[in-house]
Backbone bond lengths (Angstrom), bond angles and torsions (degrees), N, CA, C in turn:
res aa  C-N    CA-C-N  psi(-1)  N-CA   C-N-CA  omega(-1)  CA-C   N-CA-C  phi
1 X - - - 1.449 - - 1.527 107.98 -
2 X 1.082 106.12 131.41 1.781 117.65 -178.94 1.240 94.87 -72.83
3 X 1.537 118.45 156.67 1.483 151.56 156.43 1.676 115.73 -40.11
4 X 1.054 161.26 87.74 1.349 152.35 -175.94 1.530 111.45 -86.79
5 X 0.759 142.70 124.64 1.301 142.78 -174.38 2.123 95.38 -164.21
6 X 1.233 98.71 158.51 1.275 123.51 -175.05 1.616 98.07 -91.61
7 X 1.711 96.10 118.74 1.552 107.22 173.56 1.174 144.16 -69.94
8 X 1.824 97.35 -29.61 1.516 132.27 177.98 1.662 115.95 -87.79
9 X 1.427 122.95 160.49 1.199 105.07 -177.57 2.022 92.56 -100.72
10 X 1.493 103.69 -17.97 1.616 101.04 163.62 1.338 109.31 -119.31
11 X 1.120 127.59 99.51 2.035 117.47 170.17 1.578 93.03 -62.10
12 X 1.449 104.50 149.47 1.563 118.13 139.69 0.844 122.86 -19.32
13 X 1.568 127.75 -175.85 1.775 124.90 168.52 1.170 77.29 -115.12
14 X 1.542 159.55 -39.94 1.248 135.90 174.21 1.752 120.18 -67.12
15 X 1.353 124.16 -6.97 1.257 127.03 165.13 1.349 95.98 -98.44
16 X 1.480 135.86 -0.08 1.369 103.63 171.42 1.725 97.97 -101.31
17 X 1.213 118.82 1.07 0.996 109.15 -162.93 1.829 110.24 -90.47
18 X 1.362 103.84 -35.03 1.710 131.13 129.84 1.254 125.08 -5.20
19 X 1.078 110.40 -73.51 1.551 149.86 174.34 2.049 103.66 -44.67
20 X 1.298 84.40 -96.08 1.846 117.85 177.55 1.860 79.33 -33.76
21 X 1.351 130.60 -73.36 1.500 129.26 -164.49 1.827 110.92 -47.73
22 X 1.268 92.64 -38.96 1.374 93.11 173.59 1.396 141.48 -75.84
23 X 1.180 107.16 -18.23 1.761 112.47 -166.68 1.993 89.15 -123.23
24 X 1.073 94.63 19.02 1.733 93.03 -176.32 1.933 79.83 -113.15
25 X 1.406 124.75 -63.89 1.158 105.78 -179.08 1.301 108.70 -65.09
26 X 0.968 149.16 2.27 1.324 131.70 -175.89 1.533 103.65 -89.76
27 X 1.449 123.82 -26.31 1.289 152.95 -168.90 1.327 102.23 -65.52
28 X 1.656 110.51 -63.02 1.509 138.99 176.07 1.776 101.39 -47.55
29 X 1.103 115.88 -46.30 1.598 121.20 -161.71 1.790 97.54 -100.03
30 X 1.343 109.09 27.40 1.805 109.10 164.94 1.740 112.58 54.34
31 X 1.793 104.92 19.17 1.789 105.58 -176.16 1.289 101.87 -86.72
32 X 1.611 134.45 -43.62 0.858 122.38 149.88 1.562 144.92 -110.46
33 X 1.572 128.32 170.25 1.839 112.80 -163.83 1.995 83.56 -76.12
34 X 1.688 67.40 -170.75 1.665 86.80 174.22 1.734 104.49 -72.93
35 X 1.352 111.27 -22.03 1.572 91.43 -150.28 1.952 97.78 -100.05
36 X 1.309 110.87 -21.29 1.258 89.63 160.67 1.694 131.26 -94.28
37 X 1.749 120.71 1.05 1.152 120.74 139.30 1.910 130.99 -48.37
38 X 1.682 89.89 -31.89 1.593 90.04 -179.30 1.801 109.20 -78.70
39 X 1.480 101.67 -19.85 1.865 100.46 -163.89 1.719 74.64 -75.87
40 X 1.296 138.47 -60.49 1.334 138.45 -146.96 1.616 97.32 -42.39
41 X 1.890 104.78 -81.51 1.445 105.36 177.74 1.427 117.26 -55.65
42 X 1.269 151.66 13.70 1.219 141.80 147.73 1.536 108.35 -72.25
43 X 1.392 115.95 -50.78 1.417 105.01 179.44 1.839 124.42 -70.48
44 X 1.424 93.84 -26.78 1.670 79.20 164.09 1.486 134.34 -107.76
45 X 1.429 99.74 18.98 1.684 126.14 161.40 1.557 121.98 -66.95
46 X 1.507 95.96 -19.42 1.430 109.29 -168.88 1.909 98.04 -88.28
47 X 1.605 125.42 -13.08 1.444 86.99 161.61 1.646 108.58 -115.56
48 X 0.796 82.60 -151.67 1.873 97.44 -164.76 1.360 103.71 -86.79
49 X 1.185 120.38 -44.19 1.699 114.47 174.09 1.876 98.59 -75.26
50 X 1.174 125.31 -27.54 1.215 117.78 -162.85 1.769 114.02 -82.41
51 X 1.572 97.16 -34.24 1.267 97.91 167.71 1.614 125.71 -77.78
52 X 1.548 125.65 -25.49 1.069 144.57 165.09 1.670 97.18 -43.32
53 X 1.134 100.37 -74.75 1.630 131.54 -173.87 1.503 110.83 -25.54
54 X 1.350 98.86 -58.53 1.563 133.51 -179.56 1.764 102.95 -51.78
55 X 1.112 108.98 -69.68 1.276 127.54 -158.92 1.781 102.49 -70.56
56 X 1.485 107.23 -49.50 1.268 111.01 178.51 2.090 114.41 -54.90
57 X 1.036 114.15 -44.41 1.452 116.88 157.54 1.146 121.71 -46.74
58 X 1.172 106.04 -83.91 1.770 126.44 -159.62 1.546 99.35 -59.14
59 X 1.246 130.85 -49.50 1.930 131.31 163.13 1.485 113.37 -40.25
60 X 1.522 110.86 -64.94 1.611 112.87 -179.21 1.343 121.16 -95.70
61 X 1.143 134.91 5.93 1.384 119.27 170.81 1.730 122.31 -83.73
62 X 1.039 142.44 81.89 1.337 134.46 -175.04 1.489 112.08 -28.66
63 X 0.611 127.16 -69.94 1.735 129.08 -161.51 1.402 105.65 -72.54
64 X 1.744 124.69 -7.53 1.633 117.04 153.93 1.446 102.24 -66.12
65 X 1.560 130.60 120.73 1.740 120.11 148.95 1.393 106.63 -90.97
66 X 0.992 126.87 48.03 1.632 124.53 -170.78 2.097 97.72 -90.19
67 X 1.057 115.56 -30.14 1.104 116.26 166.82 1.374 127.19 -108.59
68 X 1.432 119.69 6.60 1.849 124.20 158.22 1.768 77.62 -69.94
69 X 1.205 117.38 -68.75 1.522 107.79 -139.78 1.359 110.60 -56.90
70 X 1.300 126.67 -40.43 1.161 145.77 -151.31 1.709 113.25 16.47
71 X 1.478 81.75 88.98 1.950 90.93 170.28 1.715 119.83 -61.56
72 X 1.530 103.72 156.90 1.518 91.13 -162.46 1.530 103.53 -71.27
73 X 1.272 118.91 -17.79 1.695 125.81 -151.67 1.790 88.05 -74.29
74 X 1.686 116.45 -44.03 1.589 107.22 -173.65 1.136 106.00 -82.75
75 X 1.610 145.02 -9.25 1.272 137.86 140.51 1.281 127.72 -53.30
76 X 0.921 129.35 8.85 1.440 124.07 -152.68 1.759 92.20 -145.59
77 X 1.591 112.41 -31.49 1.663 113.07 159.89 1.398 117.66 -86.76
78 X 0.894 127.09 7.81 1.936 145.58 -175.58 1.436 97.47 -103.80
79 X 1.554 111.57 -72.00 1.534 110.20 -174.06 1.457 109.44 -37.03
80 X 1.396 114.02 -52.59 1.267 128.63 -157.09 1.671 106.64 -85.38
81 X 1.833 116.96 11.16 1.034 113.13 123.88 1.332 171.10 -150.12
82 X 1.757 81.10 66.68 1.185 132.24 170.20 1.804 115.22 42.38
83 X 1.273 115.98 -138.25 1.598 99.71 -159.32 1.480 113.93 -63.70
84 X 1.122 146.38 -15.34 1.636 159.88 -178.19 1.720 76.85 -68.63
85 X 0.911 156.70 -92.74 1.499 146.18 -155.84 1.158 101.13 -77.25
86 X 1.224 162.70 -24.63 1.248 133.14 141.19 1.292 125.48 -36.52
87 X 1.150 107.52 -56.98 2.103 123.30 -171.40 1.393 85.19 -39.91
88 X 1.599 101.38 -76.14 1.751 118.78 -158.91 1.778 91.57 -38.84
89 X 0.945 138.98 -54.17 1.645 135.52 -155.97 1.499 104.91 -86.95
90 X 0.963 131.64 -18.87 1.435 130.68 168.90 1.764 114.54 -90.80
91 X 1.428 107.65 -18.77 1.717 109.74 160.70 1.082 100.78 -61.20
92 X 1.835 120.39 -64.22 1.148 116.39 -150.65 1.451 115.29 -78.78
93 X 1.557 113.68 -19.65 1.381 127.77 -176.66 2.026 96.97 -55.82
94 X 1.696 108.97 -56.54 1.161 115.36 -161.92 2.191 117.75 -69.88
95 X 1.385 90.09 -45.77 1.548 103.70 165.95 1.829 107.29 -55.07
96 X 1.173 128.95 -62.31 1.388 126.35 175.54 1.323 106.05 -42.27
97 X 0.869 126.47 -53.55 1.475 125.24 -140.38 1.952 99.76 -92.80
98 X 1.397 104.20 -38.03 1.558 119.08 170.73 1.831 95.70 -55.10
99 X 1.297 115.36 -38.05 1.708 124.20 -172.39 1.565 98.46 -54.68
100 X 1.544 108.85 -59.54 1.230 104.65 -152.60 1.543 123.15 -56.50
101 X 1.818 112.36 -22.69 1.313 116.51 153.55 1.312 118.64 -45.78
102 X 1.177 92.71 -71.27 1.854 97.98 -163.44 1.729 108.41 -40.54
103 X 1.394 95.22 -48.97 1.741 102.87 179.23 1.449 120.96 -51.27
104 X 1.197 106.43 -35.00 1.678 127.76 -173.39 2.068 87.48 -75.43
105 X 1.022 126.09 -53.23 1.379 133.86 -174.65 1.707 119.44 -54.76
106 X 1.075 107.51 -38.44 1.352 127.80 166.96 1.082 111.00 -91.37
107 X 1.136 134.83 -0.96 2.116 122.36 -179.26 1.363 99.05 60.72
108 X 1.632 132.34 55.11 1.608 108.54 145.16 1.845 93.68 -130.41
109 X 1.515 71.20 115.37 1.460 85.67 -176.21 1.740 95.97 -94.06
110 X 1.776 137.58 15.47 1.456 120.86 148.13 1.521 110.07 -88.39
111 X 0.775 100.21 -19.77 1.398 110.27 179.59 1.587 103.72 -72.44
112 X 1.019 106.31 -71.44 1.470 98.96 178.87 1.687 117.45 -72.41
113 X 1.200 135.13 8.39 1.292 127.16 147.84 1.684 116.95 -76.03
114 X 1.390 110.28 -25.53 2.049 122.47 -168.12 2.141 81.28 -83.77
115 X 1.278 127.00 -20.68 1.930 127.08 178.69 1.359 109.12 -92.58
116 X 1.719 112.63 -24.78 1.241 98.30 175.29 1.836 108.30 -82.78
117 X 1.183 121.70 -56.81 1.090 152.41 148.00 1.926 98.60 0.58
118 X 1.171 136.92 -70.35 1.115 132.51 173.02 1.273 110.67 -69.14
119 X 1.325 137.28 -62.57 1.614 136.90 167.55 1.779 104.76 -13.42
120 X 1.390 93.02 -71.69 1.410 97.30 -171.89 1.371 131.84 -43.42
121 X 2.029 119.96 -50.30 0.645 145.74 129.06 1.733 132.40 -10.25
122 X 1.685 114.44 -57.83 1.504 117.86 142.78 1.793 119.94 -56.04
123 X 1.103 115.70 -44.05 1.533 104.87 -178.86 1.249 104.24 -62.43
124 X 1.235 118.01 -41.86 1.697 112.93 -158.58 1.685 94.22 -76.91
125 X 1.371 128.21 -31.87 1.350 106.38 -177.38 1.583 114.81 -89.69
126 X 1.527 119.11 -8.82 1.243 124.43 -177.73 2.157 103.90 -84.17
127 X 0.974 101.62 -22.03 1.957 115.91 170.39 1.262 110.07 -73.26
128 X 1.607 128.84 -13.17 1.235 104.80 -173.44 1.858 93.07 -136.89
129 X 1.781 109.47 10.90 1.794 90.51 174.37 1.758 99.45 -90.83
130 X 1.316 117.63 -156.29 0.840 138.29 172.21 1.114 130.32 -45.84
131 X 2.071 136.65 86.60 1.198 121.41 -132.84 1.664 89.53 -79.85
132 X 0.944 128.64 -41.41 1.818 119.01 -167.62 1.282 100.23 -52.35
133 X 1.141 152.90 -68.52 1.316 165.62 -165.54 1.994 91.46 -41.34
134 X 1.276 98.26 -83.29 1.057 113.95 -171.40 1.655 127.61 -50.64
135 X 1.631 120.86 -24.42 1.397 148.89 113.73 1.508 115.60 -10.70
136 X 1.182 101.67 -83.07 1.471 110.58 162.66 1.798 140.34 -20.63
137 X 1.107 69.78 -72.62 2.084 104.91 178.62 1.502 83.80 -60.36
138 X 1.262 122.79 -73.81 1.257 127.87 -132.91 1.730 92.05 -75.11
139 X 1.098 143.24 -63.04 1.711 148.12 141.61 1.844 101.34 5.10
140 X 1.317 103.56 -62.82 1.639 108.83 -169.77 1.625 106.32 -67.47
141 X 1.163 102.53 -31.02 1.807 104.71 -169.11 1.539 95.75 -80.88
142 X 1.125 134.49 -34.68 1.503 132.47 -149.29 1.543 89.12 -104.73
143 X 1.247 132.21 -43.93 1.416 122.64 161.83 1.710 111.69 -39.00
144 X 1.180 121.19 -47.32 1.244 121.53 174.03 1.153 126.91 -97.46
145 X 1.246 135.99 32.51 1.762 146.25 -170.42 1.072 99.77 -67.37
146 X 1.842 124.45 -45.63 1.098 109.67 -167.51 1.599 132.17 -99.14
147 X 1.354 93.66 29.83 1.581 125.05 161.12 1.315 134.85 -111.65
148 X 1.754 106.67 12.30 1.312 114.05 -176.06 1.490 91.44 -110.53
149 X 1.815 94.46 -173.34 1.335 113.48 -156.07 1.366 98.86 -168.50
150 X 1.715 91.70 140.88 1.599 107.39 176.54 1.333 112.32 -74.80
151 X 1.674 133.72 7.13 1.063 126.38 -154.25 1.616 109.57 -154.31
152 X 1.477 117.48 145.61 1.331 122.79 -171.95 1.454 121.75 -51.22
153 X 1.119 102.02 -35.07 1.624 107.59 -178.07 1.006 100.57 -114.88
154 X 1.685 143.40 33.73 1.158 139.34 131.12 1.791 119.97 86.30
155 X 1.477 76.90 14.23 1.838 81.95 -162.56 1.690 98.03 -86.06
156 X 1.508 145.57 -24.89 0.865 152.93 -156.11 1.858 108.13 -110.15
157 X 1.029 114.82 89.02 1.381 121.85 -172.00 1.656 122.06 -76.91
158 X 1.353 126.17 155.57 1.787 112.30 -176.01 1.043 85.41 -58.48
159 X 1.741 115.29 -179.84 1.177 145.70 169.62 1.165 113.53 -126.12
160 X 1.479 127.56 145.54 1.428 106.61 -163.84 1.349 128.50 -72.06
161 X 1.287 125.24 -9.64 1.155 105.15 152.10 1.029 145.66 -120.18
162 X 1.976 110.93 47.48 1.566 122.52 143.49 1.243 103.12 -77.28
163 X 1.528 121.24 -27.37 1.647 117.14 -169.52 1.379 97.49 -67.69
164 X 1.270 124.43 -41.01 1.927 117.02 -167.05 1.273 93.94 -66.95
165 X 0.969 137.56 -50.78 1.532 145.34 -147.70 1.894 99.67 -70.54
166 X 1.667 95.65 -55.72 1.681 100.70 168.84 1.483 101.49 -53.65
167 X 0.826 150.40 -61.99 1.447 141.45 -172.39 1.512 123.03 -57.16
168 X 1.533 121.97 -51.52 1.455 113.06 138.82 1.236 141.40 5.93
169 X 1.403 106.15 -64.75 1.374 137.58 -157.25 1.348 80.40 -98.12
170 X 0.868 140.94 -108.72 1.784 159.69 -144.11 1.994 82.40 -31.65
171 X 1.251 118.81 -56.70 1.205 106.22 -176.81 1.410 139.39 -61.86
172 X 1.530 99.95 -17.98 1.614 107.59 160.74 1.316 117.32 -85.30
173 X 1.362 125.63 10.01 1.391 115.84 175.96 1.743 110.80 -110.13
174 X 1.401 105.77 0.32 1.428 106.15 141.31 1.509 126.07 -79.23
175 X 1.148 126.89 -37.31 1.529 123.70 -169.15 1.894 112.93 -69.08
């Protein structure tokens, strides 16, 4: 087995996304442990396309379990980086989970299993980082719920009841 290491000192978010696919199956197929999968994604967590990159995979791909399992070694390289992986998991925690309405609204129930499927995935990794941090974040985002948006240019606002539903949720990831 060849050496994998990151060539760039910034990959793409589509080479990280490349990337994250690769050393996650390789992970899956017992090539590498948990703990040098976790040094890998720690080092390309550290840029902005890489953590994007990272997160955008490992959240939506079904057949990655790299985050059902959540080994302690990639918890323990996540914690350590600190609120930038929180933020990122509480976007994606809140956008998924706002999905699973809409999906439920339209009748695509694959669609809305790939919204439940990440939600879940964010709770379970937002329950075991850093609860102050994550306290925090989560306080600042919900202070502002009703300034977010399902949409890039912001023009499409929750409705109230993706907002109840976001709140729901946010509350089982304290218990």
């Amino acid at each position: 087995m060849k050496k994998k290491t990151i060539k760039l000192k910034e990959p793409s978010f589509i080479q990280s996304i490349n990337i994250s696919k690769e050393w996650c199956q390789d992970w899956e197929d017992d090539l590498i442990s948990d703990e040098v999968l976790a040094d890998r994604v720690s080092e390309l967590i550290k840029t902005k396309n890489g953590l994007r990159g990272f997160f955008a995979y490992a959240l939506s791909d079904l057949n990655c379990k790299l985050l059902d399992r959540l080994p302690s070694s990639l918890i323990f390289k996540l914690t350590e980086g600190g609120e930038e992986i929180i933020k990122i998991t509480i976007k994606n925690f809140i956008m998924s989970t706002a999905q699973i309405i809409n999906h439920q609204r339209d009748n695509k129930p694959d669609y809305e299993i790939t919204s439940k499927n990440i939600s879940e995935r964010c709770s379970n990794l937002l329950k075991v980082m850093d609860t102050n941090i994550v306290t925090k974040e989560i306080n600042l985002i919900m202070s502002n719920i009703d300034d977010m948006s399902n949409s890039f240019d912001n023009s499409i606002k929750y409705d109230e009841e993706q907002k109840s539903f976001i709140k729901e949720e946010i509350e089982k990831i304290a218990q």
